[in-house]
C-alpha positions as CSV (number, residue, x, y, z in Angstrom):
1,X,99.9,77.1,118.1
2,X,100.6,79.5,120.8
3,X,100.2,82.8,119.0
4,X,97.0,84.3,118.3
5,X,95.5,83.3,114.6
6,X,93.8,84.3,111.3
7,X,91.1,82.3,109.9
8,X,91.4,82.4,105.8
9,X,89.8,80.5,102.8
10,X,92.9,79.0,100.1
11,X,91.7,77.5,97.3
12,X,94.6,74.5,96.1
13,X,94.7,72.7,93.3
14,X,93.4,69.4,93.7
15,X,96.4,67.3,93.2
16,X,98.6,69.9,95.5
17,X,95.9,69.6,98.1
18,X,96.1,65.5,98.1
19,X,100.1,66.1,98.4
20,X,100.0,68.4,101.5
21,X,97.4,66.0,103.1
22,X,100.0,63.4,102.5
23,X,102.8,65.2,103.9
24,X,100.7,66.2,106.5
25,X,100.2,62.6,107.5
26,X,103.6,61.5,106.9
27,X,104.7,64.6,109.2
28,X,102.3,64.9,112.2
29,X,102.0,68.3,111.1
30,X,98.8,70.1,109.4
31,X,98.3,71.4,106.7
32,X,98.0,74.9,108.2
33,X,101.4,74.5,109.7
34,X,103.2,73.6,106.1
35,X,100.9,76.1,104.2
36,X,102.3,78.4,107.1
37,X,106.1,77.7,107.3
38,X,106.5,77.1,103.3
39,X,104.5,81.1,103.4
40,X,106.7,82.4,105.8
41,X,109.9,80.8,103.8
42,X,108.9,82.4,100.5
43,X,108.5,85.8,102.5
44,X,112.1,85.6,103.8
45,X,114.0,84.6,100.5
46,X,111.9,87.9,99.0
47,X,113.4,90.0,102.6
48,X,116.8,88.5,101.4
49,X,116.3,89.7,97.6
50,X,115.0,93.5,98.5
51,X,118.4,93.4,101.1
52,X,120.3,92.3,98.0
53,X,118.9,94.6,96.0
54,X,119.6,97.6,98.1
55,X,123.1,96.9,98.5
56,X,123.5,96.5,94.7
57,X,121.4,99.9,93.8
58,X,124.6,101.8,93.6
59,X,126.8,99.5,91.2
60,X,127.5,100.4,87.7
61,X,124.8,98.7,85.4
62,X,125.5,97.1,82.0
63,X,123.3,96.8,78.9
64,X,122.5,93.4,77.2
65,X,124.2,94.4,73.7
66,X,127.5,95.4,76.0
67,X,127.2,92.0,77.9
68,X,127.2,90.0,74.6
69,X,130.1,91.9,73.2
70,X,132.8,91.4,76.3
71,X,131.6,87.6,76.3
72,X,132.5,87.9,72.8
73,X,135.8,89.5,73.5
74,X,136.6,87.3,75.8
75,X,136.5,84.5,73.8
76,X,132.7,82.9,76.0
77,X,131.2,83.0,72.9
């Protein structure tokens, strides 16, 4: 790695350990770099919700009970 880094202790589970050793053998990549890119792919897909989430904030909302009935109406169920 290029960029500066930040030691820290994870504790895994030992059978999700064993797998990202594998996959770190099978990949020429370490385990650090996995832990790292799967980390910074969770992060993302949360950015991605909280954008989503914003640009629904304004719509109309609908209640369970309300839901039901129209699926009702419309014959879903």
């Amino acid at each position: 790695m290029n960029v500066a880094v930040k030691r820290v202790t994870v504790y895994f589970d030992p059978s999700l350990h064993r797998v990202l050793r594998l996959k770190s053998a099978e990949t020429s990549r370490s385990v650090s770099e996995i832990v790292n890119e799967a980390v910074s792919m969770a992060l993302h897909e949360d950015l991605e919700d909280l954008e989503t989430f914003a640009h629904r904030a304004h719509e109309p909302t609908i209640s369970f009970e309300s839901a039901l009935k129209e699926l009702k109406r419309n014959g879903k169920i």
